[in-house]
Each structure stands twice: as C-alpha cells, then as structure tokens.
C-alpha positions, 0 to 999 in steps of 0.5 A: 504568375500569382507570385510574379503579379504579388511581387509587382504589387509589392514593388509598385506600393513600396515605391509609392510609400518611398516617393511620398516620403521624399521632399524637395530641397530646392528646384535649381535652376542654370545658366551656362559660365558665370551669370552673377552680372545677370543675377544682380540684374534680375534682382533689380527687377524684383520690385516689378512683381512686388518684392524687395530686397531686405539683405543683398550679400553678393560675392560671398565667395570673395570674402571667405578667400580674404579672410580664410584663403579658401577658394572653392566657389566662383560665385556665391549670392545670397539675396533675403527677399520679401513681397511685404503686402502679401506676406502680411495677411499670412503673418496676422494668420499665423506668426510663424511665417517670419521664419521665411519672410523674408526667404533666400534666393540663392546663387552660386557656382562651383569651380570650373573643374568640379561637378556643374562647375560650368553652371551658375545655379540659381533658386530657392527651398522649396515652397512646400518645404517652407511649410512643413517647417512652418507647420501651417495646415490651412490650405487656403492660407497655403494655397496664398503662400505657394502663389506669393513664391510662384512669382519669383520662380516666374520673374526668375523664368522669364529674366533669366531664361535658365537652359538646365534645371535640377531638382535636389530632394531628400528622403528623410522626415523633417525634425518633429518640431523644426521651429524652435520658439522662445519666449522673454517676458518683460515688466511694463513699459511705458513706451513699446517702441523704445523697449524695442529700439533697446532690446535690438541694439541689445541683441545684435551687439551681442550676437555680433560679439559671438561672431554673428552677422545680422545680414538683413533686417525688416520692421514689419510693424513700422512698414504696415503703418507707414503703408497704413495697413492694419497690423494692430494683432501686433504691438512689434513684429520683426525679422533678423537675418542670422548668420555666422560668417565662419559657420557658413564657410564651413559649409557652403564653401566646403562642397554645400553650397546648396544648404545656402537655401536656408540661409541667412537664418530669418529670426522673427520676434513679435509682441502680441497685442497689449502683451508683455511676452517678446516671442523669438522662433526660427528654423533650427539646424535640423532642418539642414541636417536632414535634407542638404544631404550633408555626411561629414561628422565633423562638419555636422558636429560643428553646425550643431555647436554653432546652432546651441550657441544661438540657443545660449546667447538667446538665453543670455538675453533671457529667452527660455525654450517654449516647452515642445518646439525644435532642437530636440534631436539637436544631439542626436548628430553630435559628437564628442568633442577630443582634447586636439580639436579644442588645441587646434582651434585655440591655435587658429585663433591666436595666430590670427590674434597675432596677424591682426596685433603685427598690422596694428603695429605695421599702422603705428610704424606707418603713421609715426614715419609719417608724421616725422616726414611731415614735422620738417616741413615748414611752418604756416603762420596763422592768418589774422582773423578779426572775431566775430561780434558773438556772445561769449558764454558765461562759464567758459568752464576749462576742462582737464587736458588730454596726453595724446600719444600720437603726433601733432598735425602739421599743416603743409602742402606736400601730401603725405605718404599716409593719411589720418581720417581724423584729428583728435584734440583737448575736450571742451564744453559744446558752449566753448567749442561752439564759441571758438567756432563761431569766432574762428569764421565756422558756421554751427549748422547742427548738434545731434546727439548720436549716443548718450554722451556723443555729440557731434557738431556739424560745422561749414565755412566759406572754403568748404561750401565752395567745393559744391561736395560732401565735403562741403560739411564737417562734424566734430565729437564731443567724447564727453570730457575725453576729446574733440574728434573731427573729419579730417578735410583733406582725406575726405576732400581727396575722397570726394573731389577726386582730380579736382583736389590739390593737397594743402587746399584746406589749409585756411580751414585747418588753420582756423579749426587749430585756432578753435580747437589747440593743437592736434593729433593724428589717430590710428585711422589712417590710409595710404594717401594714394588710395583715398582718391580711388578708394573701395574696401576690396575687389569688387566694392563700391568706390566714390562713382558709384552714386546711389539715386535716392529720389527723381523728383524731390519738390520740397524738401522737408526739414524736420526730417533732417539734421541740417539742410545747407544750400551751396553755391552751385544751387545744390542741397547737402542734408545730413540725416538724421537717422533711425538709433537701429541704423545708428547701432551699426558703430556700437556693433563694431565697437567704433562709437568713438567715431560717431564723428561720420555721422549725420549721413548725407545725402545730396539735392540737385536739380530735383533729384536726390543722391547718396554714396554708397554706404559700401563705400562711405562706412569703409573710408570712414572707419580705416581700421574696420575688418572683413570680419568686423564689414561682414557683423555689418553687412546688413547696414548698408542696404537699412541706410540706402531704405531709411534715406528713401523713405527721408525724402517720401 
C-alpha cells in the first residue's frame, strides 16, 4: 500500500516537475474553410484597440507557388502589429522589447487534404513566451506587457468568433541567451538623424543584396516626437522587419507553418542618449529550434546557415557580438555540409540565372519586333510652335552625346503590341532642358533632387492638365551627364484613363517633348499594350481602382510639404510628395535608381478629400522589369508610402 501511495507521490511530482517545464508556442485559434477575407477585415479593425499595422504581407502562399512551384498552403499571412503608446513605456524600461514591437499575427491554412486542412488558424506566440525571450523580470512591466497583448486576443474573439482553439507548446527550455545583442560604435556626428538615414539605407541594401526582405519598418523615435511624447532616453530607436524569402518557404511551406509565429524577425537598433554606440538585438533562431517542434536535419541545418549570415552581414556593417548574448548553441544543430548539397544549389541558382537571361531576351525580341512594326507608320510633322519670350541661358553648355542601342520612338496612332514606360534621350544641363521646355509650351512646375546625381523635372502642359488624372504631370531624369529619361504619356495615360484613353491622344505632347529634348528611344521597360489598362503585378494584386483614402477632410493644403501643388480644370489638386530619403531607398534596394523618373509620388485632392494609388500597383507599373524576388526585398515600402502621404496631409 505504502509503495503504491510512494509510487502516486512519485508519479504526481514528475508530472508537476514536466508540466512546468513545458511553454506555450502559440494558442491557435480556427475558423472553418478560408477565412483570409475576414482576416483582412479584423486587421482593419486594429486601430479601434490602439494598434497598427507596420507590415501587412498577405498571400504569401501565392508568391512562393510564383517563384518556387511549390503549393502547400491555401492561405499564409503575415501581419507585424504594434500598439505604439503602450509599448513605449515598455521600451524606455528596458530596450529589448523591440524584439516584439512590432510582433506577427499570423494566419494560414494547410491544404484541404492535410491535417486541419479545413481550418484557417489564426494567432500570435505566446505572450509569456515573448518574455522569457526578452528576459524582463519586472512583473509590474510584465503585467503591462501581457495586458497590452490581451487586446488583440479580445479583438480577435470578438471579430472573428473562432469555432475551434488549439494550444501548440513545447518541452524544451529556450536558448540560455535567446536575444543576440551587437553593438557598432561610431565617431561623432554632427547630425544623428542623417547618420541614421545613411546607416538604414546602408543596411537594407545590403541585407537585400543576401536576399533578405525588410517586410516592416517603424521609427519609434520619430513617431514619439510627432505624437509629442518623451523618448528623450534615445537619440534613435527603430525596428526592421527581417525575413528571407527563400528561408521562410523552407519552412513554413515545407509542413511549419506555425514557426510562422516568430516571423518576420523584429530587428531593433537604438542610440542611447548622447552615446556614440548603435545597438542591434533580436530573437535568434534557437528560439525556433527549440519550440516549432521542427525535426528535419537538413531543414535545420538550413535555418542555422541563414541565421550565421545575418550575423556575418551585421558584422560587415561593423557590429560585433555583445559578449554573453544568444547564438551560442547556434551549431550545436548544425550539420556538416557534403560536397552534392553544395553542387546541387550552384545548379539551382544557374538554371534559374538562366530562366531570367532567356526572359530578358524574349523582352529584347519582343520590344525590336515592335519598334520595327511601329517604324513603318507614317510620319507626324511637327506643328509650328512660336517660342515663347523666356530668357535663355548664358551657357547653353552642349554635352557629349549618348549611342542608345534601342530604337527611336515613332509617333503614331496605332497601339503597339508593346509599350515602353519610358523614353530615354541625349543628356543636358537642367538650364538647357528647363529652356527647351519652357519654349516648347511645358510649364516647369518642380525640381527635386531624388539621389546625389538624380534629379527629376516635373513638367504639364495644357494637353495633360486636361485629363483631370495623374497623368496630368510628367517627370523627366536628369542621369547626370548619361541621359534624359522621362514618363512615357501614353503608358500611364492607358494605365490611369482606362476607357477614356484613345492611343495617339498625346501626340501633340510627344511632338513638343521631341522638339525639347531630340530624338528618342524606347527601353527595356516594357509591357504588353493590353495589359496596361487593367494592369496588377499577379493574382490578387491591387489594380488602378483600387484607391487608397488618404484623408476625408483636407482644408488646406500645405505646400512646404509638397513637391508641387498643380490645380486642374476639373477643381481638383494633384501633389507630388516629396518623400522621406528611407522611403526614397526602395529603387536603391532594387538597383533602379536609373528610374528615379516615378518619382515625386502623387497623391490627389478633391472635394476635400485625399487619394492615392496603391503603391502595389503604381511600383509594379512603373518598374516593368521589377521581380517577385526583387517585390518581395520591397514589400515593406508600399504600407512606408501609404504612412508617409497620411502624415503629409495631418
């Protein structure tokens, strides 16, 4: 009996003992059949319990079948979430909350046939879980932290009203050291914010060209002093988003969906107050390693390789590892790598080099067919325009011209198969180009230096303010002593007037601009014409239609935020913004800065209210040759854009 009684005791304290050890990943919570719709709307909602969005990455699942032909998911969203006034008092207490602010709601759905496949899941990691990562022992600020979480999970119960609930946890203690912390120190400067406008265009070029996505960005510094909130603690604080596009299909489209809790990676850096030391910390991999459950050797072999090159490239920027923080047991799950796996992946990488050099040539073939079709059409003559009484300058300084390989422009009426967003033509001084503009009937309305050496001239004439559209503006490069490139009217004329637009409209425009400028070529920016009216990157993408609402109630209109401010006949307001050099980074990131042209991005006033196109669509249609590798580097801009034109018009 005493044995028996011994033996229950036994039993009842290793149970006890097993119980405290285990942690919870995620609470999952479901709705039956595909729910993505209705976890779009919910998000939506988020501003009603103080939260917004940072990154909103939707059908994920639809760009890993694009670029892998892999198909195991029917639904994957990521959405990086933060309630910015609560989360600052946790920040100025202990800086290693940035590792979760923002955090990931996460939601997807397994294929019909596989297990919970009929489910789409939804939630976050774990509250207490984010904790023990952070490390913060404060119950108080603990306490604050859990409450500030508990209102997504509430939001979530109430707009979503889940039918089934699942709790994922794990057995395994997290890494000793599960943030790893690195620290750069730097010389004084003389001014902070430009060192950090450098440092971040910096990093994420670099990132990008390892293959990392930035898929969320906030500046905590600068949205504490435009709410008027102390932050003083810090000369800087941000957050990146990480991810790599190839490291997350690996893993949460190869049967982990749910290691989809942890990501993107939330990379703060922050200054201390009068300190020259940028500090760099994040939840490292381990974290993933002990807790998704996740078994396949050579899956975590791969997810260890890719968290050593974040290290590497960090240490390219010139961080080093703050002696005791994470990464430790970071080979302790490592394999040795064989010769084939090596062989295999250099095969891998030039087949697909040589999918992307056979499109290039298809687009060559494509656009010189094209070009021939379009040099057998008949002449315009140019109208005789009278110039227009405008001082010329004193230096008409001629520079050397350009050999372009692609062909002349021909203005016609008939619509081409394809279409060249841009025409490119001989260099000038921006004295001489604004001269031949001027005396060719264009209106010089701004001049906005966009990169050291881009400067783009935006430019109307009465054919163009007509349309009442975007198109009512145009912008022309000056690529320093290389060229001229500007906006093709009729592609984004097609784009922007949909039915209304009859090729061969802005043949006066085209005429004039030949006139100014000489002759000009086509590039290899091209679509096919009879995409352009109804225009989106892929399935599921924003088109023209879909408007974004900047602001309901736009009184006056404040022009020293603007690159320009041009009234249209119709009583409307086109502005072309001039934006933040962080946003601005997005063409460096995908080597287009050659054209900075799409730039000043605009935004439309009328009857009071403000309106944009959807950086989803206007990036894509005006960058033809962009990736979904080269989208996915960039999938954070889009959400920057939509921020910085809302705060243009506060």
């Amino acid at each position: 009996m005493k044995v028996k009684t011994i033996s229950k005791l036994i039993a009842s304290v290793a149970l006890t003992i097993s119980l405290s050890q285990a942690g919870t990943l995620i609470e999952l919570h479901g709705t039956k059949g595909e729910a993505g719709t209705q976890l779009t709307d919910m998000v939506r909602k988020l501003d009603t319990i103080g939260y917004s969005t940072v990154g909103k990455n939707e059908h994920i699942e639809i760009h890993y079948f694009k670029k892998y032909k892999e198909r195991n998911l029917d639904l994957l969203n990521f959405y990086t979430i933060v309630d910015r006034e609560s989360i600052r008092e946790l920040l100025l207490h202990n800086p290693d909350f940035g590792a979760y602010a923002p955090f990931n709601l996460l939601g997807f759905k397994k294929l019909p046939d596989a297990e919970g496949g009929d489910t789409t899941w939804y939630g976050h990691l774990d509250s207490d879980t984010m904790i023990d990562i952070i490390g913060e022992k404060d119950e108080n600020i603990n306490k604050k932290f859990k409450a500030m979480i508990s209102k997504v999970d509430d939001l979530i119960t109430k707009e979503m009203k889940p039918t089934v609930s699942k709790t994922l946890s794990y057995d395994a203690k997290l890494p000793a050291q599960p943030l790893l912390k690195m620290v750069k120190k730097f010389n004084g400067v003389d001014d902070i914010e430009e060192f950090v406008e450098e440092f971040i265009i910096t990093h994420d070029s670099l990132f990008g060209k390892n293959n990392f996505i930035i898929a969320g960005f906030i500046d905590f510094k600068f949205e504490y002093d435009d709410m008027e909130l102390d932050f003083d603690k810090y000369d800087a604080y941000w957050v990146s988003s990480l991810c790599h596009f190839q490291f997350s299909n690996s893993v949460f489209n190869h049967n982990e969906p749910q290691a989809g809790a942890f990501a993107p990676c939330s990379v703060y850096f922050y200054i201390p107050k009068g300190k020259n030391e940028l500090h760099v910390g994040y939840a490292t991999v381990e974290n993933w390693i002990t807790t998704t459950g996740i078994k396949d050797k050579a899956q975590l072999e791969y997810m260890q390789r890719i968290a050593d090159d974040v290290v590497e490239t960090f240490k390219e920027l010139g961080f080093t590892v703050e002696e005791g923080t994470g990464g430790e047991s970071a080979k302790a799950v490592a394999t040795t790598r064989d010769l084939a796996t090596e062989i295999n992946e250099l095969k891998a990488i030039v087949k697909s080099m040589a999918k992307d050099i056979d499109e290039l040539k298809k687009n060559e073939v494509v656009e010189s067919n094209s070009s021939s079709k379009k040099a057998s059409t008949q002449v315009v003559v140019a109208p005789k325009v009278e110039p227009k009484k405008i001082e010329k300058p004193k230096n008409m300084v001629v520079l050397p011209k350009k050999e372009f390989k692609t062909n002349k422009m021909v203005i016609s009426d008939k619509a081409p198969d394809t279409i060249s967003a841009y025409f490119v033509a001989n260099p000038q001084t921006i004295e001489v180009l604004i001269y031949n503009l001027r005396i060719n009937g264009f209106e010089v309305i701004a001049i906005n230096d966009i990169f050291k050496g881009k400067t783009v001239v935006s430019i109307t004439n009465e054919e163009l303010k007509n349309t009442n559209s975007f198109v009512s503006v145009i912008n022309i490069l000056v690529n320093g002593k290389d060229e001229l490139r500007l906006q093709n009217p009729s592609y984004f004329g097609a784009s922007y007037l949909q039915d209304k637009f009859i090729y061969g409209q802005f043949k006066n425009t085209k005429i004039s601009l030949q006139k100014a400028l000489g002759n000009m070529y086509l590039t290899y920016d091209i679509n096919k014409f009879s995409k352009v009216k109804d225009y989106h990157f892929m399935f599921g993408m924003p088109s023209f239609n879909d408007i974004i609402h900047l602001s309901d109630s736009v009184k006056i209109i404040n022009k020293t935020k603007f690159a320009y401010s041009l009234k249209l006949p119709n009583g409307a307001t086109l502005i072309g913004h001039k934006m933040s050099e962080s946003n601005n980074k997005f063409l460096s990131i995908v080597n287009a800065e050659a054209n900075s042209q799409l730039l000043p991005y605009q935004s439309m006033v009328k009857d009071g209210k403000a309106f944009m196109l959807d950086p989803k669509y206007y990036l894509p249609l005006s960058l033809p040759l962009l990736t979904m590798t080269d989208f996915m580097k960039i999938r954070t801009i889009p959400d920057d854009i939509e921020d910085e034109l809302k705060k243009d018009f506060k």
